[in-house]
C-alpha positions as CSV (number, residue, x, y, z in Angstrom):
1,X,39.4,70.6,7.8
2,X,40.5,67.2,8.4
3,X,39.4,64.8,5.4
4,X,39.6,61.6,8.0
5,X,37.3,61.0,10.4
6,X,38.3,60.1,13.9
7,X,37.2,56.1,13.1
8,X,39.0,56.2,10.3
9,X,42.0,57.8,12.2
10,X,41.4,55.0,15.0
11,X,41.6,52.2,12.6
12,X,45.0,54.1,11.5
13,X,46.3,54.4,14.7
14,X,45.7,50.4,15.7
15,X,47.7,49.6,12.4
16,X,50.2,52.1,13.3
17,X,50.8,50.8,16.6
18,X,51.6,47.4,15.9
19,X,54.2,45.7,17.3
20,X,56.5,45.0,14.4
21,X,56.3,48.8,13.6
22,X,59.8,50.0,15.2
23,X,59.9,53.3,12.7
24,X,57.0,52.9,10.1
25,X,54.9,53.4,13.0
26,X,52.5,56.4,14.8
27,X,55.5,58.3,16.1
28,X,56.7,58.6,12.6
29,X,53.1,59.9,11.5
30,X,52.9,62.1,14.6
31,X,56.2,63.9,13.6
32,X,55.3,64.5,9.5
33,X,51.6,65.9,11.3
34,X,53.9,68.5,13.0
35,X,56.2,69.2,10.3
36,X,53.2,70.1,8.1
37,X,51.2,72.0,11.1
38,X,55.2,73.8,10.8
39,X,55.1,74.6,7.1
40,X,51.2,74.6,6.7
41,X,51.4,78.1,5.0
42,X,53.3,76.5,2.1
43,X,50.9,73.9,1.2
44,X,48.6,74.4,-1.6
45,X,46.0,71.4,-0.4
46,X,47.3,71.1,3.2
47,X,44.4,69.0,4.1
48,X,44.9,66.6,1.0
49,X,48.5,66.2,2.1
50,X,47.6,65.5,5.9
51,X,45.7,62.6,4.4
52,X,48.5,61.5,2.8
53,X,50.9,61.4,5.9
54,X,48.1,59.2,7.4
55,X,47.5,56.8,5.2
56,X,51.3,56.8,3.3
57,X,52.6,53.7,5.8
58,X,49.3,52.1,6.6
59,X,50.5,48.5,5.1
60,X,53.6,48.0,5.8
61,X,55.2,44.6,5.9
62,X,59.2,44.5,5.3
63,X,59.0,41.4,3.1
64,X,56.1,42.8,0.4
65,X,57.4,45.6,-2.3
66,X,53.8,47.3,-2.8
67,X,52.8,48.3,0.8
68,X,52.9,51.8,-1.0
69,X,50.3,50.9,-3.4
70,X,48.4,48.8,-0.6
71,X,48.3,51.9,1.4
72,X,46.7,53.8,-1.4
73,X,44.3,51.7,-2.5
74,X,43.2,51.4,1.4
75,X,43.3,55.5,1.1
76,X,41.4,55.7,-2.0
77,X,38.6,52.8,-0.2
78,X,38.1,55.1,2.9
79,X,37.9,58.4,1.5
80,X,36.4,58.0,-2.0
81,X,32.6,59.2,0.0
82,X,34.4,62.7,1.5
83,X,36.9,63.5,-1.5
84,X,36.2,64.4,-5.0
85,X,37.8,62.3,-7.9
86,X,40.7,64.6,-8.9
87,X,41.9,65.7,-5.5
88,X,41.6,61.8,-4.5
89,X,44.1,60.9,-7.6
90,X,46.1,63.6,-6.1
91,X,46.1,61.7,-2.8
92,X,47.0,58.4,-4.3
93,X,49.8,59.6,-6.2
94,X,51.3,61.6,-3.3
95,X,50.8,58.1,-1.3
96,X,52.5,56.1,-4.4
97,X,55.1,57.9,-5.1
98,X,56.5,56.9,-1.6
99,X,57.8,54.1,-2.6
100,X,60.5,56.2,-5.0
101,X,60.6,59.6,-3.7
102,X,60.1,60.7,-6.9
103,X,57.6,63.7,-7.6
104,X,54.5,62.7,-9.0
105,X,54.4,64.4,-12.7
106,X,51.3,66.4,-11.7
107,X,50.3,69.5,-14.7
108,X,49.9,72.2,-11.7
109,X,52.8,73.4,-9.7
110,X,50.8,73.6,-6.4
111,X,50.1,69.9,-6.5
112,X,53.9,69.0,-7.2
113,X,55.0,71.2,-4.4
114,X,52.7,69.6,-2.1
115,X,54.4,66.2,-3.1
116,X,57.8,67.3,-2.8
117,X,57.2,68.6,0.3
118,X,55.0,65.2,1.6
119,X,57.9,63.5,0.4
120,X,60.4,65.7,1.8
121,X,59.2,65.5,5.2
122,X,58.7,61.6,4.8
123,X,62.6,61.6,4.0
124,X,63.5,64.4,7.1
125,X,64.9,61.8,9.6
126,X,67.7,61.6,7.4
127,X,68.2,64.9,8.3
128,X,68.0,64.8,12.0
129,X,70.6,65.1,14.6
130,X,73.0,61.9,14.6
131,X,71.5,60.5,17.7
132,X,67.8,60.6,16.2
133,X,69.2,59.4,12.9
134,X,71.1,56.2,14.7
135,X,67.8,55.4,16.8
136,X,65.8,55.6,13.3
137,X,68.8,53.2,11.9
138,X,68.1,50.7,14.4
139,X,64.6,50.7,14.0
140,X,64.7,49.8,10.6
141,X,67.0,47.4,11.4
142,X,64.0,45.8,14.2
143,X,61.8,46.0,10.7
144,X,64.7,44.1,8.7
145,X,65.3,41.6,11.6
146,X,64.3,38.5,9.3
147,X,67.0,39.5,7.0
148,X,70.8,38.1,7.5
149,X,73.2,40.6,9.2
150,X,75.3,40.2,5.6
151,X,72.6,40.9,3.4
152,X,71.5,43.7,5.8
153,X,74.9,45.3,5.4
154,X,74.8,44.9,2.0
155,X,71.2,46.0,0.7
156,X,71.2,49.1,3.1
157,X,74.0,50.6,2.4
158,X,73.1,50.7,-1.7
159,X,69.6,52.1,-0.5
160,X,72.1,54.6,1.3
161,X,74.3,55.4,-1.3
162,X,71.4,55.6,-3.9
163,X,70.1,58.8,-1.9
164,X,73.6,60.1,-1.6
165,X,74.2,59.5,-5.3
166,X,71.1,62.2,-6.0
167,X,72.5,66.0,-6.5
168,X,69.7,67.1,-4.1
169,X,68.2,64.1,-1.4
170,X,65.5,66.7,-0.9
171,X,63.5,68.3,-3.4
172,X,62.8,71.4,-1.6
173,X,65.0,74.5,-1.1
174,X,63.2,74.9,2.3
175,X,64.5,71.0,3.6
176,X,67.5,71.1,1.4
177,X,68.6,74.1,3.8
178,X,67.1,72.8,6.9
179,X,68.2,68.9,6.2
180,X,70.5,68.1,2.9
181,X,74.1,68.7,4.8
182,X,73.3,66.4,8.1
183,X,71.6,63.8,5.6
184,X,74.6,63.7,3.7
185,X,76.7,63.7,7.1
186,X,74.5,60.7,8.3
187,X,74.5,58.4,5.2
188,X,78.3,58.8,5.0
189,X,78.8,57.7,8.9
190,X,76.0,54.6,8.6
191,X,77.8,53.7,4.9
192,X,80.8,53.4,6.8
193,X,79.5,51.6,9.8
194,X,78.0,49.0,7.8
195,X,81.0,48.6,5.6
């Protein structure tokens, strides 16, 4: 059972929809909600994590570095009447660690799974056919459009190389089968590009 309400989800969606959102916006959401409705059965909390993917990008402005945290906070505000303390924390942290895609040190292995795969799915597009990948380049790029063309360049392909630099950009065996090989394939060609 859904956690948020369809106001709540209807607030989401206007923020999502915004016209500075090129990527970080509802289609993104729309395609984590089907990669967990694909993979529900390996979710311990599927419903915790849904709430995740909805809240995870709520802030997002390209300039700020804590639109992660903003968007939990805002998480933990709206669903601290339907959720229960721990499971909430659990929320927040999945929504946090975001920003790193680095696994939240929960003590139960259900919980930890459920964040590597949140945060595997938020990292998928890497993954996706070259096409898809490009288009998802460009986007960013629309989100970036106050930086310089040089510093562009410059910062995106160390965010690029930083994933490519990790032994696994997934944490997951089931999206480092499914996705690690045309991530790395990806990164490679865009590094390039931008060089």
């Amino acid at each position: 059972m859904s956690l948020i309400d369809e106001g709540t989800k209807a607030e989401l969606i206007r923020l999502y929809e915004a016209m500075d959102r090129h990527y970080h916006g509802i289609r993104h959401i729309e395609a984590l909600l089907a990669l967990l409705e694909a993979h529900r059965t390996a979710f311990a909390d599927p419903d915790a994590v849904e709430a995740a993917i909805w809240f995870h990008d709520a802030i997002y402005d390209s300039r700020r570095k804590d639109n992660e945290a903003l968007s939990a906070a805002l998480a933990a505000d709206k669903l601290k009447e339907q959720v229960d303390a721990p499971r909430l924390a659990r929320i927040v942290a999945m929504i946090e660690a975001t920003a790193t895609h680095e696994v939240p040190t929960f003590e139960d292995a259900p919980a930890r799974n459920d964040a590597a795969l949140l945060l595997d799915m938020d990292l998928s597009i890497l993954g996706a056919p070259p096409a898809t990948f490009d288009a998802y380049e460009a986007d960013v790029r629309r989100e970036y459009g106050w930086v310089s063309e040089a510093d562009w360049r410059a910062g995106r392909a160390a965010v690029l190389r930083n994933f490519l630099a990790r032994p696994r950009i997934f944490h997951t065996n089931l999206f480092v089968a499914r996705f690690e090989a045309q991530a790395r394939e990806n990164m490679e060609r865009s590094i390039a590009h931008l060089a």
